[in-house]
PDBQT receptor file of N, H, CA, C and O in Angstrom, charges set to zero:
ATOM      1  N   UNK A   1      -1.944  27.208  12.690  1.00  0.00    +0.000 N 
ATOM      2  CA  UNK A   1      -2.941  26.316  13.180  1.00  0.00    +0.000 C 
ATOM      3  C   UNK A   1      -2.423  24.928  13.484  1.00  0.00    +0.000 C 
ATOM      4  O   UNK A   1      -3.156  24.250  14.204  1.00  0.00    +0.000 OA
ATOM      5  N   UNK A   2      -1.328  24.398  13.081  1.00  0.00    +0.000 N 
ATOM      6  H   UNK A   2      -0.732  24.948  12.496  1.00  0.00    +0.000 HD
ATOM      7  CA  UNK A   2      -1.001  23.143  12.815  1.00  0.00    +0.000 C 
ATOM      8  C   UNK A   2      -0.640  22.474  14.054  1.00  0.00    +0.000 C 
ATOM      9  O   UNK A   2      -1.052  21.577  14.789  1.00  0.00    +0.000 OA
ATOM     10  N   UNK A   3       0.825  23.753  13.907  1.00  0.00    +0.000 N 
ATOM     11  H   UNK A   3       1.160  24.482  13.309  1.00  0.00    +0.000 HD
ATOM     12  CA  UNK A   3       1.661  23.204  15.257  1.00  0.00    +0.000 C 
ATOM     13  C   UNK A   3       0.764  23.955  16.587  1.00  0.00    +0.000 C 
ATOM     14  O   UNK A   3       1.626  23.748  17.440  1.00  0.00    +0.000 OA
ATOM     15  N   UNK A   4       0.053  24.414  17.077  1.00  0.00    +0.000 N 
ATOM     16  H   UNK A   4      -0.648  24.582  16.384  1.00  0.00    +0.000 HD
ATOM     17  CA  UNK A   4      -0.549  25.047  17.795  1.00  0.00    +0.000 C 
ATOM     18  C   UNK A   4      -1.428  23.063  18.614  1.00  0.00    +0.000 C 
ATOM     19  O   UNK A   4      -1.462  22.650  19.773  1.00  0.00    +0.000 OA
ATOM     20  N   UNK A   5      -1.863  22.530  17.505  1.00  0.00    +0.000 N 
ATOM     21  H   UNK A   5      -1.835  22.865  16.563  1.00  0.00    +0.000 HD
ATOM     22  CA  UNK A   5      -2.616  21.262  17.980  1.00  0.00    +0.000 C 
ATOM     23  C   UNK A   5      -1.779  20.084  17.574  1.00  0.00    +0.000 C 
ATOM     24  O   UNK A   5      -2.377  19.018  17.420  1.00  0.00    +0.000 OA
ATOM     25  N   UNK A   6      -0.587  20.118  17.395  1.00  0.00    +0.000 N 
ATOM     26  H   UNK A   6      -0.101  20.983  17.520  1.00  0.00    +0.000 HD
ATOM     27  CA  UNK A   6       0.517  19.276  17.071  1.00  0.00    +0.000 C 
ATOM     28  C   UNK A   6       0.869  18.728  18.272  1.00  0.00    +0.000 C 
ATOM     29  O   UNK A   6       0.843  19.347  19.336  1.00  0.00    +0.000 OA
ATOM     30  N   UNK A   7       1.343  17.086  18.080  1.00  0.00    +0.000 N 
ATOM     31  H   UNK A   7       1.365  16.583  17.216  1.00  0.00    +0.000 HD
ATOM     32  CA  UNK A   7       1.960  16.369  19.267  1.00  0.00    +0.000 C 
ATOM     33  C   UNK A   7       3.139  15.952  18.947  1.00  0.00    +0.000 C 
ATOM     34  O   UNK A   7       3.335  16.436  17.832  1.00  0.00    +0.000 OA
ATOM     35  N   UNK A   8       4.053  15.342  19.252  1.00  0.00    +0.000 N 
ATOM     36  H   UNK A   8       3.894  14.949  20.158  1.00  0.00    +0.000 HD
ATOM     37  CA  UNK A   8       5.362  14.319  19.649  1.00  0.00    +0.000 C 
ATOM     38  C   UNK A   8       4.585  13.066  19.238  1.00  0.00    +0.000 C 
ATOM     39  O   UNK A   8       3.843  12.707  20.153  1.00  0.00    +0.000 OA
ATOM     40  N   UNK A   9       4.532  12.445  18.372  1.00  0.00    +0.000 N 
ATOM     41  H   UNK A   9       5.134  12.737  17.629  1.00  0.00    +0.000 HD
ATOM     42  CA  UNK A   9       4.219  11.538  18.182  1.00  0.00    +0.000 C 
ATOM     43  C   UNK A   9       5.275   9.765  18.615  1.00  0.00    +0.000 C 
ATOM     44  O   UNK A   9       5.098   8.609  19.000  1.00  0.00    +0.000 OA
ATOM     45  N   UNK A  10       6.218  10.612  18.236  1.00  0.00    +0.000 N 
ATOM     46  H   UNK A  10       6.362  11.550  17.923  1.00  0.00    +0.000 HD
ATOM     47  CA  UNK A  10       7.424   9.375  17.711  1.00  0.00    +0.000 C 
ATOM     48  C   UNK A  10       9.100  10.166  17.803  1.00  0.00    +0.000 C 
ATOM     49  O   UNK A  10       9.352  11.278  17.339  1.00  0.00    +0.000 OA
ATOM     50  N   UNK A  11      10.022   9.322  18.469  1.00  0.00    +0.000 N 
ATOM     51  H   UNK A  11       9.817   8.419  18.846  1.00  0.00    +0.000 HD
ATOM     52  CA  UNK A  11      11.357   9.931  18.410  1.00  0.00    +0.000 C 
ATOM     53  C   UNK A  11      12.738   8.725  18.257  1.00  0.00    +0.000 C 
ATOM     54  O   UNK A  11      13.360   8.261  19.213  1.00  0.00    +0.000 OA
ATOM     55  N   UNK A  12      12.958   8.429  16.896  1.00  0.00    +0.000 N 
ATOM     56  H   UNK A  12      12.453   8.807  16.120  1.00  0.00    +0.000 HD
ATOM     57  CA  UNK A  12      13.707   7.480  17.053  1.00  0.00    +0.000 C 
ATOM     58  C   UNK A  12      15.349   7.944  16.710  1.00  0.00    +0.000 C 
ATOM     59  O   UNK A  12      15.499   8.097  15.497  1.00  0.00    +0.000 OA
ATOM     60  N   UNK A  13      16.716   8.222  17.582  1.00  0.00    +0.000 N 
ATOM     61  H   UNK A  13      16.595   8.097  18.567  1.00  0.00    +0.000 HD
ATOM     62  CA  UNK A  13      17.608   8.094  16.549  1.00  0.00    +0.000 C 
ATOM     63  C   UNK A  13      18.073   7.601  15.463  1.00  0.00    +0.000 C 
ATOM     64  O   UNK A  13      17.852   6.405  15.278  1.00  0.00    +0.000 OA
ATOM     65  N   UNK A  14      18.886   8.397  14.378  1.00  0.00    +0.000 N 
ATOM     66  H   UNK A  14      19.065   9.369  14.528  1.00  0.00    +0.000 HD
ATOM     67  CA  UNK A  14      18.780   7.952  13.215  1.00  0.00    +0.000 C 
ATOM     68  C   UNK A  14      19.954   7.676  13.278  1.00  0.00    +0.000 C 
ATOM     69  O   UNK A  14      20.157   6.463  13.330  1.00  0.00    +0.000 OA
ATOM     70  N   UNK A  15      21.400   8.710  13.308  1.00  0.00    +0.000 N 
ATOM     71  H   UNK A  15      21.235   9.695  13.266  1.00  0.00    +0.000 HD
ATOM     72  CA  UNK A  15      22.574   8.804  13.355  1.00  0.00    +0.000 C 
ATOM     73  C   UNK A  15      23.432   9.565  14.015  1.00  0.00    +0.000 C 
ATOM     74  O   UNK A  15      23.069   9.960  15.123  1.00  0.00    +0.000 OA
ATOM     75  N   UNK A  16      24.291   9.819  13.695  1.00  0.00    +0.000 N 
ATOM     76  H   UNK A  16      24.587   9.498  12.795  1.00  0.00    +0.000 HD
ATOM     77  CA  UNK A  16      25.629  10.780  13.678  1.00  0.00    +0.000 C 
ATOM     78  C   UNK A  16      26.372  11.465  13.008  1.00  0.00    +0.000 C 
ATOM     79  O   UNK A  16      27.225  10.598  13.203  1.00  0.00    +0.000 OA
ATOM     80  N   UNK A  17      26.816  12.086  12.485  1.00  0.00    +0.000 N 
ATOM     81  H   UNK A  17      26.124  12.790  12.327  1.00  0.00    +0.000 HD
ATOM     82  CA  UNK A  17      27.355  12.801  11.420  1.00  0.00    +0.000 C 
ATOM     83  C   UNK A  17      28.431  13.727  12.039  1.00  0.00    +0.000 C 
ATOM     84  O   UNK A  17      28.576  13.658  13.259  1.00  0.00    +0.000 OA
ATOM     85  N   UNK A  18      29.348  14.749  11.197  1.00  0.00    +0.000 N 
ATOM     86  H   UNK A  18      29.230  14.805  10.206  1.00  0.00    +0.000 HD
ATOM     87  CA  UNK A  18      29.983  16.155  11.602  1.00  0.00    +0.000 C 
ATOM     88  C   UNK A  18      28.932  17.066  11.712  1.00  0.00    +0.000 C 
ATOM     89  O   UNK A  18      29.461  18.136  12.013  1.00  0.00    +0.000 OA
ATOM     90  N   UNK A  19      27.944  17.185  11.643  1.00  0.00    +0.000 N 
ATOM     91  H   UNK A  19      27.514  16.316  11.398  1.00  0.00    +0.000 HD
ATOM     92  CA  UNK A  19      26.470  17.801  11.516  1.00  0.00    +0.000 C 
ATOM     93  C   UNK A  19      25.984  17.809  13.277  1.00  0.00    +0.000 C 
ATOM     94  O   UNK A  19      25.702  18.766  13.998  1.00  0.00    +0.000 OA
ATOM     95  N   UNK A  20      26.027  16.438  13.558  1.00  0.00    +0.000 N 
ATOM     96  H   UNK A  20      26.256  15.660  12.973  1.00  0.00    +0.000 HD
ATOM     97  CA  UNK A  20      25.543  16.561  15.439  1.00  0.00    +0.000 C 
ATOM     98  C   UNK A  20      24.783  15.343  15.528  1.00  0.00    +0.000 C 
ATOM     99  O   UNK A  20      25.309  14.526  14.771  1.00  0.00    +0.000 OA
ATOM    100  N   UNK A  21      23.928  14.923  16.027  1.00  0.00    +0.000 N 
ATOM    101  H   UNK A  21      23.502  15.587  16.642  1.00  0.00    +0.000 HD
ATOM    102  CA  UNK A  21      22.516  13.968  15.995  1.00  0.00    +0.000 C 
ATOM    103  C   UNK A  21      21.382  14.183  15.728  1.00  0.00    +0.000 C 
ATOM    104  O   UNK A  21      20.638  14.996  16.276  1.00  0.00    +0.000 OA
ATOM    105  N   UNK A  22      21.070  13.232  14.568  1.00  0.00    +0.000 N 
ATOM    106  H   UNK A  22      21.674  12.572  14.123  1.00  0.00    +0.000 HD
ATOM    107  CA  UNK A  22      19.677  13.058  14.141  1.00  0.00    +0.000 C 
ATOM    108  C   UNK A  22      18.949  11.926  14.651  1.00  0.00    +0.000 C 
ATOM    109  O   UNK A  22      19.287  10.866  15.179  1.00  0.00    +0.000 OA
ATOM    110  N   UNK A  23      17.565  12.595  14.259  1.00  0.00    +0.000 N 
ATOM    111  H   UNK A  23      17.291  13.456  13.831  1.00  0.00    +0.000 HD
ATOM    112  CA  UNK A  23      16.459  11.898  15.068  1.00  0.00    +0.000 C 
ATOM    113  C   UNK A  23      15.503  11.885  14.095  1.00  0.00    +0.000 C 
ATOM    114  O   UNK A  23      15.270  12.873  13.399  1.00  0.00    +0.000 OA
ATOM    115  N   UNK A  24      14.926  10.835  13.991  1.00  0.00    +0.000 N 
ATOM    116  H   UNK A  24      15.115  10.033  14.556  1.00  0.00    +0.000 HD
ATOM    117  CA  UNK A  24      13.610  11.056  12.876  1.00  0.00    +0.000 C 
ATOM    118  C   UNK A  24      12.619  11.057  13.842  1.00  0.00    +0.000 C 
ATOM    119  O   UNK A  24      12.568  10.203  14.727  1.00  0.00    +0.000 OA
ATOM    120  N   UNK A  25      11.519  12.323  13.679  1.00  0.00    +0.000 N 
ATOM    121  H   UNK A  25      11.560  13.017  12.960  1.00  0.00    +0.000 HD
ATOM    122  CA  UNK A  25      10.855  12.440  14.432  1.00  0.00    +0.000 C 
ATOM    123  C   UNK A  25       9.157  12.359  13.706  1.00  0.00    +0.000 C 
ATOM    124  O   UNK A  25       8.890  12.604  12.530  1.00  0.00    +0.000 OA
ATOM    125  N   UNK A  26       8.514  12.089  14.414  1.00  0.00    +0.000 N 
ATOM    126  H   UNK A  26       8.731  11.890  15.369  1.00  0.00    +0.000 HD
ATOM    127  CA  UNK A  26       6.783  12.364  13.805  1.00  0.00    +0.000 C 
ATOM    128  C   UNK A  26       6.150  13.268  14.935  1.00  0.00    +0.000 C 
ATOM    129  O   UNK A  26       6.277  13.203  16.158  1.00  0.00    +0.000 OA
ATOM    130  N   UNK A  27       5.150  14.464  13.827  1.00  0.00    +0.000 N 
ATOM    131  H   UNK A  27       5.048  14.517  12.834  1.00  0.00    +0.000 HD
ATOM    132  CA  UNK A  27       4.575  15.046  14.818  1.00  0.00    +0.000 C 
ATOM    133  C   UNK A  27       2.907  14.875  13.671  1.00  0.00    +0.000 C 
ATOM    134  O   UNK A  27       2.858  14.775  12.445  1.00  0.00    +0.000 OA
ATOM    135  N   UNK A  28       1.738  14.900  14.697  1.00  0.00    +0.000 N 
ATOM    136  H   UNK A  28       1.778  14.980  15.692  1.00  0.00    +0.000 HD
ATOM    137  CA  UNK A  28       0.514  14.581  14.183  1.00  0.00    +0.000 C 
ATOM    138  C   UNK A  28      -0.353  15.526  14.609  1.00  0.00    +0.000 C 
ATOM    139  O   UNK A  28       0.255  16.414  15.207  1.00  0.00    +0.000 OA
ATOM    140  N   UNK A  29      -1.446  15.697  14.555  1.00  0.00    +0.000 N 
ATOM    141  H   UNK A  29      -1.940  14.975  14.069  1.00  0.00    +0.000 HD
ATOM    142  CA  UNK A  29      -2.508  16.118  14.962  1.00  0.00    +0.000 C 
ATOM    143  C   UNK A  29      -3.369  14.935  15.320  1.00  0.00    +0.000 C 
ATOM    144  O   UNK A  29      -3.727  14.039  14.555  1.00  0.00    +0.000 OA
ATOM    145  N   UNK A  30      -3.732  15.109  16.989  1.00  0.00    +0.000 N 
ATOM    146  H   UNK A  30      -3.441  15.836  17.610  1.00  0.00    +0.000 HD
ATOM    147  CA  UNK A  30      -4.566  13.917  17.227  1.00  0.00    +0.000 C 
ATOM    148  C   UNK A  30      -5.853  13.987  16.933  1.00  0.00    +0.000 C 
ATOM    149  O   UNK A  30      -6.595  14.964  17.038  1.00  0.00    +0.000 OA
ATOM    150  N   UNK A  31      -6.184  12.523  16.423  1.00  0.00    +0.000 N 
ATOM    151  H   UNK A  31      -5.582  11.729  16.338  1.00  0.00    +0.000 HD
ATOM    152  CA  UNK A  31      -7.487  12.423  15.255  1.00  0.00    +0.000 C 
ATOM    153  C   UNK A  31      -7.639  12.530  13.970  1.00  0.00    +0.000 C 
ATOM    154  O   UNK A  31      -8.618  12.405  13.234  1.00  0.00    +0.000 OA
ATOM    155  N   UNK A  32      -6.294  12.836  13.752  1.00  0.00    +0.000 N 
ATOM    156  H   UNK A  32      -5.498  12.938  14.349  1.00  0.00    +0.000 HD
ATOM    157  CA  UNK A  32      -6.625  14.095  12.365  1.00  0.00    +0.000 C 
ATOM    158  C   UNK A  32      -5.381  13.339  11.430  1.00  0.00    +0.000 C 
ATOM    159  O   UNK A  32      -4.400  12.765  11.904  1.00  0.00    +0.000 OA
ATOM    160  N   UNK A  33      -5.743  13.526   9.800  1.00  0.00    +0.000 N 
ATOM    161  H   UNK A  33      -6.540  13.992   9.415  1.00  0.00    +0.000 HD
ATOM    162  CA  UNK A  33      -4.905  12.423   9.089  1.00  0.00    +0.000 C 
ATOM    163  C   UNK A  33      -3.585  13.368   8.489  1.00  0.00    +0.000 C 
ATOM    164  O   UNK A  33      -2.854  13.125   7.529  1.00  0.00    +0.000 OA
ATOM    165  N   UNK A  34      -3.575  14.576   9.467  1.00  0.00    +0.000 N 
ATOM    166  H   UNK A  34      -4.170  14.773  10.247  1.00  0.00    +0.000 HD
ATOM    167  CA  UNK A  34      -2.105  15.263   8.839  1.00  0.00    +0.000 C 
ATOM    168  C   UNK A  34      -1.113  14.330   9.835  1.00  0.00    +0.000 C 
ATOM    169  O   UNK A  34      -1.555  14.044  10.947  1.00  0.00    +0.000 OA
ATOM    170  N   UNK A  35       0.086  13.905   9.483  1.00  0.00    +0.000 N 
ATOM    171  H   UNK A  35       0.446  14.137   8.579  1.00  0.00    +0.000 HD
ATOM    172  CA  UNK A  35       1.137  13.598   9.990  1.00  0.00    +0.000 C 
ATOM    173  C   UNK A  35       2.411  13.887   9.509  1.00  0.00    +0.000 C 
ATOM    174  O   UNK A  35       2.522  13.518   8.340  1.00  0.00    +0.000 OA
ATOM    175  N   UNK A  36       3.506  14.453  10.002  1.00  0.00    +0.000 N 
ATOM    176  H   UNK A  36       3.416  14.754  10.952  1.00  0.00    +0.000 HD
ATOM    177  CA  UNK A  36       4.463  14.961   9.128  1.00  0.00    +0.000 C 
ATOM    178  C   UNK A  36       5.762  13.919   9.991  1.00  0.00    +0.000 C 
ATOM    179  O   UNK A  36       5.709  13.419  11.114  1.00  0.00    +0.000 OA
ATOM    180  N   UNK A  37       6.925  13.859   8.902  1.00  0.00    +0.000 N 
ATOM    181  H   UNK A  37       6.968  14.265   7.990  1.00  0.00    +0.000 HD
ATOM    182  CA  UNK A  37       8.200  12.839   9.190  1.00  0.00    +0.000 C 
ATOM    183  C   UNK A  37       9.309  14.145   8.807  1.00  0.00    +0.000 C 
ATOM    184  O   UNK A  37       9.416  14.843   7.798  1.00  0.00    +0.000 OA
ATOM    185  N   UNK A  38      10.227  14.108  10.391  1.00  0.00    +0.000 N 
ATOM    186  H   UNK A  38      10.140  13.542  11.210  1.00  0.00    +0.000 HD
ATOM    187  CA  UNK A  38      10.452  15.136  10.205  1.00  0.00    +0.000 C 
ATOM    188  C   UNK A  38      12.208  14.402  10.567  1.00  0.00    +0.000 C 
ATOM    189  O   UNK A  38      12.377  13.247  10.959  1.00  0.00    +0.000 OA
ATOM    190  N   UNK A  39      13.138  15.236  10.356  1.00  0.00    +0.000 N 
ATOM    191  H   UNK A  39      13.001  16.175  10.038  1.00  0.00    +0.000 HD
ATOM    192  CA  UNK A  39      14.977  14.792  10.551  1.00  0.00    +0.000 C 
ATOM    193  C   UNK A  39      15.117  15.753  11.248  1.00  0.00    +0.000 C 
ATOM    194  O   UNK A  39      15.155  16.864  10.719  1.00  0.00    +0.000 OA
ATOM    195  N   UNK A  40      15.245  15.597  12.759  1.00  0.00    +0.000 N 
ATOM    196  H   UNK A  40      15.214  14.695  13.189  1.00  0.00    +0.000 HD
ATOM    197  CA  UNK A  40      15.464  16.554  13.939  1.00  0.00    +0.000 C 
ATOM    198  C   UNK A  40      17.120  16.826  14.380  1.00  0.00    +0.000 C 
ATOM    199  O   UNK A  40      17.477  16.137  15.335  1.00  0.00    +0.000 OA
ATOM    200  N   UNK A  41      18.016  17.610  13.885  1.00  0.00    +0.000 N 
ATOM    201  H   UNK A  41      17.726  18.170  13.110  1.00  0.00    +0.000 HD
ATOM    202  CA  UNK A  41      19.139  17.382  14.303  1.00  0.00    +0.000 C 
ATOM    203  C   UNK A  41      19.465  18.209  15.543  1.00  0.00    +0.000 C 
ATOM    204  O   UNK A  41      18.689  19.114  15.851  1.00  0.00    +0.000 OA
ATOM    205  N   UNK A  42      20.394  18.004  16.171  1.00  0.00    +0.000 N 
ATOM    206  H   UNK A  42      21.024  17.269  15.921  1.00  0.00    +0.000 HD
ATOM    207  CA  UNK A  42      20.919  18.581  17.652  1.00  0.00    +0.000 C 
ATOM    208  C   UNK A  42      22.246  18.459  17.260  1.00  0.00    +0.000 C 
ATOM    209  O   UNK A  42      22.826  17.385  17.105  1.00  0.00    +0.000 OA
ATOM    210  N   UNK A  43      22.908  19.982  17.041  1.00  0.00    +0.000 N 
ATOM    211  H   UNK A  43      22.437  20.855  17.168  1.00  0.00    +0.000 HD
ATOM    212  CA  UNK A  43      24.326  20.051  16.634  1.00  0.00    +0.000 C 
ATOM    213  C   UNK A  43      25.184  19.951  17.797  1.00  0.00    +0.000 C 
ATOM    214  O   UNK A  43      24.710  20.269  18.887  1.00  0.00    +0.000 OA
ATOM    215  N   UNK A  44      26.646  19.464  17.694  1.00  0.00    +0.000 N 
ATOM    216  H   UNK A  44      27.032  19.206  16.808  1.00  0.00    +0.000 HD
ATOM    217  CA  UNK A  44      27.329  19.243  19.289  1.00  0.00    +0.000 C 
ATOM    218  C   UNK A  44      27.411  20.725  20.039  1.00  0.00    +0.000 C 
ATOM    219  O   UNK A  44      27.838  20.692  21.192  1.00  0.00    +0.000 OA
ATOM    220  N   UNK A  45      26.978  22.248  19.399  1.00  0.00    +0.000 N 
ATOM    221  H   UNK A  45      26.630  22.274  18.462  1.00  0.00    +0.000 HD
ATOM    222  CA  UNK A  45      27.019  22.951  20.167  1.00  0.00    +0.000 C 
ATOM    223  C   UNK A  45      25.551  23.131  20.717  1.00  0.00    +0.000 C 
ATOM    224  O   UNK A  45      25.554  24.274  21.173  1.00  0.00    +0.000 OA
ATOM    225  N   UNK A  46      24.108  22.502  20.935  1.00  0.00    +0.000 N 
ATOM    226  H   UNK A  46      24.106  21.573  20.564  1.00  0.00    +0.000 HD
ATOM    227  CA  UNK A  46      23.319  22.402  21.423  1.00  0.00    +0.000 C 
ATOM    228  C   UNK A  46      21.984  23.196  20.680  1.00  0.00    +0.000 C 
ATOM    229  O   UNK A  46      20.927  23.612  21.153  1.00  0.00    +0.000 OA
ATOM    230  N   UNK A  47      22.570  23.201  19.229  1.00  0.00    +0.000 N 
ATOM    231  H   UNK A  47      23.429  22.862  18.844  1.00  0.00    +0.000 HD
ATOM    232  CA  UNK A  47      21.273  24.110  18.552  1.00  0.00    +0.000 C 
ATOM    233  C   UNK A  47      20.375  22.881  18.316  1.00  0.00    +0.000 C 
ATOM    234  O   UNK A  47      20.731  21.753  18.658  1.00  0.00    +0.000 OA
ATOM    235  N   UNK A  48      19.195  23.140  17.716  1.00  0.00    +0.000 N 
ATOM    236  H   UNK A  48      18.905  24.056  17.438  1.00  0.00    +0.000 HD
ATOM    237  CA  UNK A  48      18.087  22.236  17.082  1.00  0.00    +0.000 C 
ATOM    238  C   UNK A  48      17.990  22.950  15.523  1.00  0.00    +0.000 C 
ATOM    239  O   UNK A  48      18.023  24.143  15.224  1.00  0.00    +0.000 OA
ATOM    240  N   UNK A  49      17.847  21.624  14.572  1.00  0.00    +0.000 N 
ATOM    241  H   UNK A  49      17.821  20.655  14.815  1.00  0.00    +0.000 HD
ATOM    242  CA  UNK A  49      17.381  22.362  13.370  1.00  0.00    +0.000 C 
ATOM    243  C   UNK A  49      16.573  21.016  12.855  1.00  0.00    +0.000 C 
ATOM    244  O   UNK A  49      17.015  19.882  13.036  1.00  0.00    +0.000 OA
ATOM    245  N   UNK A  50      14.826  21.422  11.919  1.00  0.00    +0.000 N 
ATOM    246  H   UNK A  50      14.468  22.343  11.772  1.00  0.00    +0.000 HD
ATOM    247  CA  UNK A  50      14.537  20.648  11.824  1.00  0.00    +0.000 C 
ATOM    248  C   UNK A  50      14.119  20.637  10.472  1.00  0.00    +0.000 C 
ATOM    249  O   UNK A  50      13.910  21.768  10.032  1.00  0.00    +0.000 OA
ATOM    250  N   UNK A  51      13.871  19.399   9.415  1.00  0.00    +0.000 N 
ATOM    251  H   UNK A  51      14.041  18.481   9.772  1.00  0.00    +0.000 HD
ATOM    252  CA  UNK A  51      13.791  19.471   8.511  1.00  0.00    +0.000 C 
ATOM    253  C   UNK A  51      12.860  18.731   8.059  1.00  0.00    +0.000 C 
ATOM    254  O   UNK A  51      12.582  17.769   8.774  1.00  0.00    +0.000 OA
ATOM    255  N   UNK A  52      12.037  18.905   6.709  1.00  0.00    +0.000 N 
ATOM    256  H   UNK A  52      12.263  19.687   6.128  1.00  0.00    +0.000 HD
ATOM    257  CA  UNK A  52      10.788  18.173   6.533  1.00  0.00    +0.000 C 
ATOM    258  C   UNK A  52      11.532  16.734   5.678  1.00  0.00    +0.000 C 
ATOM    259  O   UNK A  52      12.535  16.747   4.963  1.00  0.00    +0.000 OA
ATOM    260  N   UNK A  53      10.784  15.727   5.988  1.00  0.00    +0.000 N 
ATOM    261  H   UNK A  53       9.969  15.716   6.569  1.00  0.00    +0.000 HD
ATOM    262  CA  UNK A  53      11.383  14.574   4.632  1.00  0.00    +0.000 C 
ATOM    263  C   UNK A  53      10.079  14.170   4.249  1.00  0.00    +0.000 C 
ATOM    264  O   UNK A  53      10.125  14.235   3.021  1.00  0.00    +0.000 OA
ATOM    265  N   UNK A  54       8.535  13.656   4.686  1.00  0.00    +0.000 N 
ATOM    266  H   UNK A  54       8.497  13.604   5.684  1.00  0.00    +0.000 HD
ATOM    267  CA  UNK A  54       8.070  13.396   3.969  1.00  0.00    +0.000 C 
ATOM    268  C   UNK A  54       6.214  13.673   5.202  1.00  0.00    +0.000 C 
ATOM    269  O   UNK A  54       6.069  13.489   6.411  1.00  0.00    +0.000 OA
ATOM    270  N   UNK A  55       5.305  14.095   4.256  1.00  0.00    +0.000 N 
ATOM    271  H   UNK A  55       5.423  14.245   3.275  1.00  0.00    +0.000 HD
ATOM    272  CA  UNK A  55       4.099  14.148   4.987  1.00  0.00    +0.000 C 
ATOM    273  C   UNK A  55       3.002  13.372   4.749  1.00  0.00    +0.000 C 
ATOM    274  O   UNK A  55       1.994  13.496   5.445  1.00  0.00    +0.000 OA
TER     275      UNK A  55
């Protein structure tokens, strides 16, 4: 149900690492007081992996 009405809220780089690039990202439900803070990485071979840090 969540991500189905989930937006892009927010996309800021964070860093760099041997890992690839991170991004701290926010995704919300508009109107609605769920919001999740999420560490979006993009490894240099072009995967995505995303991870929760705080809701």
């Amino acid at each position: 149900g969540f991500l189905s009405q989930a937006i892009l809220s927010n996309i800021e780089f964070d860093s760099v690492d041997s890992k690839g690039f991170h991004f701290n990202t926010i995704i919300c439900v508009p109107d609605g007081a769920s919001c999740y803070l999420l560490d979006t990485r993009i490894s240099f071979d072009g995967k995505m992996s995303m991870e929760l840090i705080e809701y």
